[in-house]
Backbone as a chain_set.jsonl record, in Angstrom:
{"seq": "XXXXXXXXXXXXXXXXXXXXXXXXXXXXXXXXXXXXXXXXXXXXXXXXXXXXXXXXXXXXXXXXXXXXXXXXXXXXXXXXXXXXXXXXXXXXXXXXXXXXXXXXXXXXXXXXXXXXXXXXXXXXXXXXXXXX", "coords": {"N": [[-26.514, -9.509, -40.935], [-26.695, -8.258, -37.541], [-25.57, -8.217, -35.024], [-25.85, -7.854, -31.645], [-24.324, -7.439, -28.862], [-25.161, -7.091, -25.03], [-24.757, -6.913, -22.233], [-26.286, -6.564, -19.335], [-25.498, -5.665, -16.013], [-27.171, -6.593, -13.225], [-27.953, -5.285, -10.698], [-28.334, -6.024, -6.922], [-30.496, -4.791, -4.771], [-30.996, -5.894, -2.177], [-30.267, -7.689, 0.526], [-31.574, -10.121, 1.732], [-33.011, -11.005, -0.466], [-30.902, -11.068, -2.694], [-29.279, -13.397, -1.27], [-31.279, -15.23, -1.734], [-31.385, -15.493, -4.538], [-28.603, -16.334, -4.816], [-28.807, -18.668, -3.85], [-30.488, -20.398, -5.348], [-29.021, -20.462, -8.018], [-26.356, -21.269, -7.689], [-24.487, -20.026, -6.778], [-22.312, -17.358, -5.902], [-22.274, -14.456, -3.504], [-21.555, -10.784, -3.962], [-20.511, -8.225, -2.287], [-20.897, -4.638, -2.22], [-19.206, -2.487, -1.078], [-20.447, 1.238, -1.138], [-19.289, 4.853, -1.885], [-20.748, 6.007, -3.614], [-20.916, 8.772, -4.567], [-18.91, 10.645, -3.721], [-16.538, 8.926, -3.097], [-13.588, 8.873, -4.487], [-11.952, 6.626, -4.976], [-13.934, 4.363, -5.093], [-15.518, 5.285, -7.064], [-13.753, 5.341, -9.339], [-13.314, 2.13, -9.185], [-15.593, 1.043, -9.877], [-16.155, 2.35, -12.528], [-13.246, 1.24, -13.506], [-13.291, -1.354, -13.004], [-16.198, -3.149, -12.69], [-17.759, -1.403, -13.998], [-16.847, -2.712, -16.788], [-16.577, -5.115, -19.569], [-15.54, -7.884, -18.971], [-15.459, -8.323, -16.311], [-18.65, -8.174, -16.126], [-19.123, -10.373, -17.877], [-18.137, -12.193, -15.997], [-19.057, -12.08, -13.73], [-21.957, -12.336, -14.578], [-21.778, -15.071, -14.625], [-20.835, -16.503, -12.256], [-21.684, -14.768, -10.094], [-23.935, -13.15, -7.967], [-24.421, -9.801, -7.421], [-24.259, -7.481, -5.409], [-24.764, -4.029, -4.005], [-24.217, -1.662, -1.11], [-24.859, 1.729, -1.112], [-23.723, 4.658, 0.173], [-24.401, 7.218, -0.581], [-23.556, 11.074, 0.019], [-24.175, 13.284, -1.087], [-27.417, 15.612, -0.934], [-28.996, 15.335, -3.285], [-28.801, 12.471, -4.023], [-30.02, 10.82, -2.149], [-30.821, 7.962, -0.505], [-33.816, 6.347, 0.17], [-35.371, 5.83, 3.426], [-35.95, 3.444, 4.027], [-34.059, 2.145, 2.227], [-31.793, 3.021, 3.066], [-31.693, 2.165, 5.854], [-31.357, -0.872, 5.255], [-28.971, -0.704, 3.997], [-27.387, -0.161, 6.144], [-27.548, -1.586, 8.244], [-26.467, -3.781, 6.892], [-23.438, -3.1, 7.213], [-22.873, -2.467, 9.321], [-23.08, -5.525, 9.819], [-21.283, -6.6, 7.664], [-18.826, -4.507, 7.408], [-18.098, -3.027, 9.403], [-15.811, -1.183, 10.369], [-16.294, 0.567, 8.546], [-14.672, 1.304, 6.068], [-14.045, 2.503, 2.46], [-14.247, 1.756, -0.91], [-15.457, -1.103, 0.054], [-14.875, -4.326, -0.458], [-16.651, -7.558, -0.311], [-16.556, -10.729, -0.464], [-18.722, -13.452, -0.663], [-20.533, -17.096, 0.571], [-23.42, -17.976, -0.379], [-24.83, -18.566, 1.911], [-24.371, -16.209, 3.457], [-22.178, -16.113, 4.512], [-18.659, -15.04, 5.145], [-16.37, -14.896, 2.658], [-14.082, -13.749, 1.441], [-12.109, -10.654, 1.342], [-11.979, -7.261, 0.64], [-10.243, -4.46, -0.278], [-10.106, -1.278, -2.484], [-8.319, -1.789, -5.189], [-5.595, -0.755, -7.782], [-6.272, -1.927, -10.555], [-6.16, -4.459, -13.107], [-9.293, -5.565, -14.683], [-9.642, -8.591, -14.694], [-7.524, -9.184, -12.858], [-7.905, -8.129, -10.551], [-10.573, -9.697, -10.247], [-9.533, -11.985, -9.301], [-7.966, -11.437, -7.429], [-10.406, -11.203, -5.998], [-11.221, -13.611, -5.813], [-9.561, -15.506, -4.57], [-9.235, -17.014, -2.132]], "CA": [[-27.217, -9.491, -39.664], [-26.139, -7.226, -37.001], [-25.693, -8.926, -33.419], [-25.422, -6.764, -30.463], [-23.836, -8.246, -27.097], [-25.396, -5.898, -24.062], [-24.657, -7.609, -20.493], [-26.352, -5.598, -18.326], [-26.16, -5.767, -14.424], [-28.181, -6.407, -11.905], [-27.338, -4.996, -9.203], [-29.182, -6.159, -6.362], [-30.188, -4.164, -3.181], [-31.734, -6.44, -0.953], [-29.62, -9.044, 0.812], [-32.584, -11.513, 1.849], [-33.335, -11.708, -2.743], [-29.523, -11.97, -3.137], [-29.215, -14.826, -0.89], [-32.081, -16.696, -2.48], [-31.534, -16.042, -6.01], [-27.499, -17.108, -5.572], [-28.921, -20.222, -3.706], [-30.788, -21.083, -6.089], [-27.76, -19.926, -9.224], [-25.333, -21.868, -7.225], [-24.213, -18.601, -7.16], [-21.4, -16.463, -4.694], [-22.6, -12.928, -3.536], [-20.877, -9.762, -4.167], [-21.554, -7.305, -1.463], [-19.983, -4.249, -2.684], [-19.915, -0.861, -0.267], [-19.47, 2.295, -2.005], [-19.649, 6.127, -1.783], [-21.033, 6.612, -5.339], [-20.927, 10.22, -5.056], [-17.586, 11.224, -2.867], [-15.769, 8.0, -2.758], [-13.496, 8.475, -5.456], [-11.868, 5.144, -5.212], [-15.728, 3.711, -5.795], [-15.646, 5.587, -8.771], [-12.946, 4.084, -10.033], [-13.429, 0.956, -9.474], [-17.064, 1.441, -10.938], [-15.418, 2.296, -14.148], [-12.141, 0.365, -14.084], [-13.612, -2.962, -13.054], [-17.543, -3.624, -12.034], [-18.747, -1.351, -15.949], [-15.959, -3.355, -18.008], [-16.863, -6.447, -20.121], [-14.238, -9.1, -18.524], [-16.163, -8.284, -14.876], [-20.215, -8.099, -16.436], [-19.155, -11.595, -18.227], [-17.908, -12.946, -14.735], [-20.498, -11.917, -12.907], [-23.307, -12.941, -15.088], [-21.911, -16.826, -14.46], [-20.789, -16.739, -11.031], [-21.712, -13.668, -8.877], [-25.131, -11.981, -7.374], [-24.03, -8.858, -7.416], [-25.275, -6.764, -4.207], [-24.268, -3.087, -4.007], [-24.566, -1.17, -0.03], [-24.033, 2.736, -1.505], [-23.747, 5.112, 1.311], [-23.916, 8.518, -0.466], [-23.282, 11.873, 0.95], [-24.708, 14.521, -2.115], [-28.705, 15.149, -0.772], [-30.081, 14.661, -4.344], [-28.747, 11.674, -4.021], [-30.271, 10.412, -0.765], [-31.422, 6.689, -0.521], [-34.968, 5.962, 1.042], [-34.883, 5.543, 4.413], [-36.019, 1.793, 4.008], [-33.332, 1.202, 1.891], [-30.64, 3.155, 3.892], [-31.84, 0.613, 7.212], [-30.538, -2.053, 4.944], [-27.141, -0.634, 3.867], [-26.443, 0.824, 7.595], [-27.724, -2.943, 8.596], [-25.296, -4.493, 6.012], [-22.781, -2.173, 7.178], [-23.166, -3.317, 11.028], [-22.376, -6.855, 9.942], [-20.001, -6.699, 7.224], [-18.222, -3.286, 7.092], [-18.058, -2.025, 10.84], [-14.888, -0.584, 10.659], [-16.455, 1.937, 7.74], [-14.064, 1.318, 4.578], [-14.841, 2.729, 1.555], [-14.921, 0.737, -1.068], [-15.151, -2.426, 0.853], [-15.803, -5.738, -1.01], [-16.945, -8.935, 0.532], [-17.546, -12.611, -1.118], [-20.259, -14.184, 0.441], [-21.502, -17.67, -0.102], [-25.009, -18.156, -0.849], [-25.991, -18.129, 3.106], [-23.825, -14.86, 3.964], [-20.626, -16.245, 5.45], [-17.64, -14.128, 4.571], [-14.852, -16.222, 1.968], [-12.842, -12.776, 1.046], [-12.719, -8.966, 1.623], [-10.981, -6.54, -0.339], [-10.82, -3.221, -0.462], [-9.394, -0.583, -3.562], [-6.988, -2.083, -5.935], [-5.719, -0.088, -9.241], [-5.664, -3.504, -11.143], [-6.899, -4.395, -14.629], [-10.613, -6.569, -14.148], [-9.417, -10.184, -14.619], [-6.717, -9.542, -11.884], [-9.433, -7.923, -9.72], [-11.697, -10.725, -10.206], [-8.619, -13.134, -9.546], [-7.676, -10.735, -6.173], [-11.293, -11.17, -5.478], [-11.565, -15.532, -5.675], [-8.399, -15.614, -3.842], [-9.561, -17.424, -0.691]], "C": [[-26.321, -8.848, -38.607], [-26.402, -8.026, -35.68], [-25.051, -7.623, -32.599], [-25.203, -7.302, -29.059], [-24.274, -7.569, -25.789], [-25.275, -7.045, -23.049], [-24.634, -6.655, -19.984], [-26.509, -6.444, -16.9], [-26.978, -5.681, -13.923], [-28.023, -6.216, -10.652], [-28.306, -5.125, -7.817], [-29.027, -5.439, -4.731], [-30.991, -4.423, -1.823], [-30.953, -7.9, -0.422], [-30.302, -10.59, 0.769], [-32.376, -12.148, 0.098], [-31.691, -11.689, -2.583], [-29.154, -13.4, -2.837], [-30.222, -16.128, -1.241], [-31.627, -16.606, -3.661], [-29.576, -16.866, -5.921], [-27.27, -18.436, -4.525], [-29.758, -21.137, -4.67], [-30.238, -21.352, -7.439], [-26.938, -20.619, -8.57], [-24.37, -20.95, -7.208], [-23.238, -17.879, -5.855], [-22.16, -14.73, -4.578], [-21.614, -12.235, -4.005], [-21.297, -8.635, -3.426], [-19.77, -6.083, -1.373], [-20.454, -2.751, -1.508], [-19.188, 0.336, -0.609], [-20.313, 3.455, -1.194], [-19.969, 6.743, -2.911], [-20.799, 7.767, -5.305], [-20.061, 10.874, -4.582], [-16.423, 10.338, -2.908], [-14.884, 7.793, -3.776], [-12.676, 6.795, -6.049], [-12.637, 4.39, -5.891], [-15.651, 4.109, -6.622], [-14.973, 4.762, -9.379], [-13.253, 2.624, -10.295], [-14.724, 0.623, -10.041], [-16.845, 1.172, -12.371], [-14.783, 1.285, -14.372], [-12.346, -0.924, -14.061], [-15.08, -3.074, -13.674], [-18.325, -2.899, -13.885], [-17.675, -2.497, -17.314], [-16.745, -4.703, -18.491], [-16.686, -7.626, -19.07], [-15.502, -9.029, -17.607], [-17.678, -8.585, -15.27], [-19.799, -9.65, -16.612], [-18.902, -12.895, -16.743], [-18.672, -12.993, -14.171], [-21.323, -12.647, -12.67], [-23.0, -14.832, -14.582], [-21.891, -17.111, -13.66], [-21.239, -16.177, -10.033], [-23.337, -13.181, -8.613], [-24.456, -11.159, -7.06], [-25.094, -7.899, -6.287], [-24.446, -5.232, -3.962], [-25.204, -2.189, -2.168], [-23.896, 0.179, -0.383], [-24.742, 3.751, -0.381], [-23.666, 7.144, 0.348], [-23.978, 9.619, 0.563], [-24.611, 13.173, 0.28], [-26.754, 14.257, -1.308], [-29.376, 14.775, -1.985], [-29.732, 13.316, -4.453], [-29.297, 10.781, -3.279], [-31.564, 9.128, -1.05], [-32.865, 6.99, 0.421], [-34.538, 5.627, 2.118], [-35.176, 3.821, 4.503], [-34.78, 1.141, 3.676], [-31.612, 1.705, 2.168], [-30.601, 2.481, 5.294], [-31.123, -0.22, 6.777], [-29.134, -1.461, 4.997], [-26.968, -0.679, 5.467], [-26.413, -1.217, 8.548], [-26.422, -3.823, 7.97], [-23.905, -4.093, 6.018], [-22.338, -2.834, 8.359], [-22.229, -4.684, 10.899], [-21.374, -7.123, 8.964], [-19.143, -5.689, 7.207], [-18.161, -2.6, 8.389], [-17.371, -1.318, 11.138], [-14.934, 0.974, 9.13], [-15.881, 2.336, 6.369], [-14.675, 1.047, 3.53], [-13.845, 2.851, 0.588], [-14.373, -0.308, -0.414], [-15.965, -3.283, -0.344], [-15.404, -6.525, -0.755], [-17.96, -9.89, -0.726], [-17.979, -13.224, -0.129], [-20.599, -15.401, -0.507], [-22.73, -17.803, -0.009], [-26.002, -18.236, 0.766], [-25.254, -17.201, 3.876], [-22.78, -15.085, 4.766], [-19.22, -15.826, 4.332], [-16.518, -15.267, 3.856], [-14.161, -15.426, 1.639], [-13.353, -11.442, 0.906], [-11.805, -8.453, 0.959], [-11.56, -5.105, -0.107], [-10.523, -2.37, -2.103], [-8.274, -1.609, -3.805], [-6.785, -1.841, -7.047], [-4.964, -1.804, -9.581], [-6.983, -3.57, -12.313], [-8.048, -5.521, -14.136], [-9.965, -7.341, -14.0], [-8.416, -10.314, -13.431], [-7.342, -9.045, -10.667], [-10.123, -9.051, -9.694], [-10.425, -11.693, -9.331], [-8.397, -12.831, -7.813], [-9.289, -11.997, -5.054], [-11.561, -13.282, -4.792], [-10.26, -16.015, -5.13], [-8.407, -15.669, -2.241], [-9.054, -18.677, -0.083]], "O": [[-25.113, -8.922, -38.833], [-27.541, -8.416, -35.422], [-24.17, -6.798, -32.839], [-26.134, -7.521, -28.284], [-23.195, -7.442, -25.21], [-25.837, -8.114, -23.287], [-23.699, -5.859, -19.892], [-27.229, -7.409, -16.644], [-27.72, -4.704, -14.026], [-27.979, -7.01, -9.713], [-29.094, -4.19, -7.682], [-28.118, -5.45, -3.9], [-31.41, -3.718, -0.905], [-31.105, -8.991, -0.97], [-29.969, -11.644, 0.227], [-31.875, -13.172, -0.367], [-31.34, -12.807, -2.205], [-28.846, -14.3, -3.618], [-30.102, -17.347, -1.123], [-31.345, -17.71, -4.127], [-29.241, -17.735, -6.727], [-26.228, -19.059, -4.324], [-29.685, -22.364, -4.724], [-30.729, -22.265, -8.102], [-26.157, -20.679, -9.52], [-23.299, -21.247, -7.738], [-23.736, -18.017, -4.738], [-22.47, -14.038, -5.548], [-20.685, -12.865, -4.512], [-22.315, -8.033, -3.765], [-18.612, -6.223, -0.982], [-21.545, -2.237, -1.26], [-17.985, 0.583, -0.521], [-21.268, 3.398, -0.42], [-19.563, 7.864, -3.218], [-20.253, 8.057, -6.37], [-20.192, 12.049, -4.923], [-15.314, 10.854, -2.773], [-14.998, 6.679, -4.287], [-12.813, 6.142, -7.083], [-12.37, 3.821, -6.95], [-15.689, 3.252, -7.505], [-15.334, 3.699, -9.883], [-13.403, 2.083, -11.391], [-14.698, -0.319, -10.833], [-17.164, 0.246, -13.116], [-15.189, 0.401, -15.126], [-11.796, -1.689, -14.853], [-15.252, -3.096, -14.893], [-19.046, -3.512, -14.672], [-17.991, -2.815, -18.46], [-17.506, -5.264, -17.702], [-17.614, -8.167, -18.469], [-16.535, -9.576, -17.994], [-18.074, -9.495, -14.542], [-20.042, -10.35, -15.629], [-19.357, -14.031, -16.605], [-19.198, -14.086, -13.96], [-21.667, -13.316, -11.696], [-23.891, -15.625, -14.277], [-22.664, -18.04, -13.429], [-21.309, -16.817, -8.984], [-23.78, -12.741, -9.674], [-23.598, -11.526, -6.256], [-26.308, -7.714, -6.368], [-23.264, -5.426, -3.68], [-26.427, -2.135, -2.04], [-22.684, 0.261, -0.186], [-25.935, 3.725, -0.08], [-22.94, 8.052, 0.754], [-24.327, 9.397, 1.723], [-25.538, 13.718, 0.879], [-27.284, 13.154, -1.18], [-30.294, 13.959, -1.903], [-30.56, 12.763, -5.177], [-29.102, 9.65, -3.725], [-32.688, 9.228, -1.542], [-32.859, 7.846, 1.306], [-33.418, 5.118, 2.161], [-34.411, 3.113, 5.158], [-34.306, 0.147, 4.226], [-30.586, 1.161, 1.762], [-29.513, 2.268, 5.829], [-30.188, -0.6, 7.482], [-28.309, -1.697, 5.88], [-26.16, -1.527, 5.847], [-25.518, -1.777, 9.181], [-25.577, -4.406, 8.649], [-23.134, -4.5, 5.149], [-21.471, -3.707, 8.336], [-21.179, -4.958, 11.48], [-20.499, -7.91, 9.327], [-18.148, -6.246, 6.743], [-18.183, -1.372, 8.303], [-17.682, -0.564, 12.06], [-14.132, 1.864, 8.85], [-16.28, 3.259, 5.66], [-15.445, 0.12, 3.279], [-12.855, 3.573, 0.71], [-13.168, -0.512, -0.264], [-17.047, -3.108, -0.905], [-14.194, -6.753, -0.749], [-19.02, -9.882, -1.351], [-17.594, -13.43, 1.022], [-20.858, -15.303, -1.707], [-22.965, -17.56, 1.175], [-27.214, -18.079, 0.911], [-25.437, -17.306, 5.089], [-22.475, -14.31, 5.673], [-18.944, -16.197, 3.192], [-15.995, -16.226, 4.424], [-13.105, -15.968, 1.314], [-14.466, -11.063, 0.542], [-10.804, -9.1, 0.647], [-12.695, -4.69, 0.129], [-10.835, -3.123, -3.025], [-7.534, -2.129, -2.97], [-7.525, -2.447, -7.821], [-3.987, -2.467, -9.234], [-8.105, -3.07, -12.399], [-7.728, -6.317, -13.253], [-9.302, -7.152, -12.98], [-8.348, -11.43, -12.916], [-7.199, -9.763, -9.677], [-10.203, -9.372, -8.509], [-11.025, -12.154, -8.36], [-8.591, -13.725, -6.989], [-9.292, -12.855, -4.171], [-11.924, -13.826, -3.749], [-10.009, -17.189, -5.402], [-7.926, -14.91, -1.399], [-9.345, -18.961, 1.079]]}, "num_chains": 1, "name": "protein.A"}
């Protein structure tokens, strides 16, 4: 028999549904602000942490995962509905514009730790990250 392990993300891009589903998950946000398409930091850490195992498995138990991506490229270009939110989510956590910025949030949007870039293997990322 052949077992296959897939933990996929959910990356969620609406603050209001984050904050209910990780009140009702007993759950911490993850409100992550990237430049998917210029930012190469964001890349990185895309790859080196947030696609790795270690980080999906963390996630899935503790985190709502909320992503605010600000590209630049036009084929890339968010809806304007759902560039209101980022620029909104931007306003109140990210005002000073750093890219990647990440903010733990508990479950009714009050800030417990910010971080920005760090070349660090997941589990010490995650560890950076719960370090409040």
């Amino acid at each position: 028999m052949l077992s296959i392990n897939l933990t996929a993300q959910n990356w969620q891009s609406d603050f209001k549904e984050a904050k209910t589903i990780a009140n009702n998950d007993n759950k911490q946000i993850l409100l992550v602000f990237s430049g998917s398409d210029w930012c190469a930091p964001c890349m990185k850490l895309e790859k080196n942490v947030w696609q790795t195992e270690v980080f999906k498995k963390h996630a899935k138990d503790n985190l709502v995962l909320l992503k605010a991506d600000f590209p630049s490229r036009k084929k890339n270009k968010l809806p304007k509905e759902q560039q209101d939110k980022n620029n909104a989510l931007a306003e109140q956590y990210n005002p000073k514009g750093y890219f990647p910025f990440v903010v733990l949030l508990n479950a009714n949007g009050d800030v417990l730790n910010q971080l920005g870039y760090k070349s660090l293997e997941p589990q010490a990322y995650i560890n950076e990250i719960n370090n409040f």
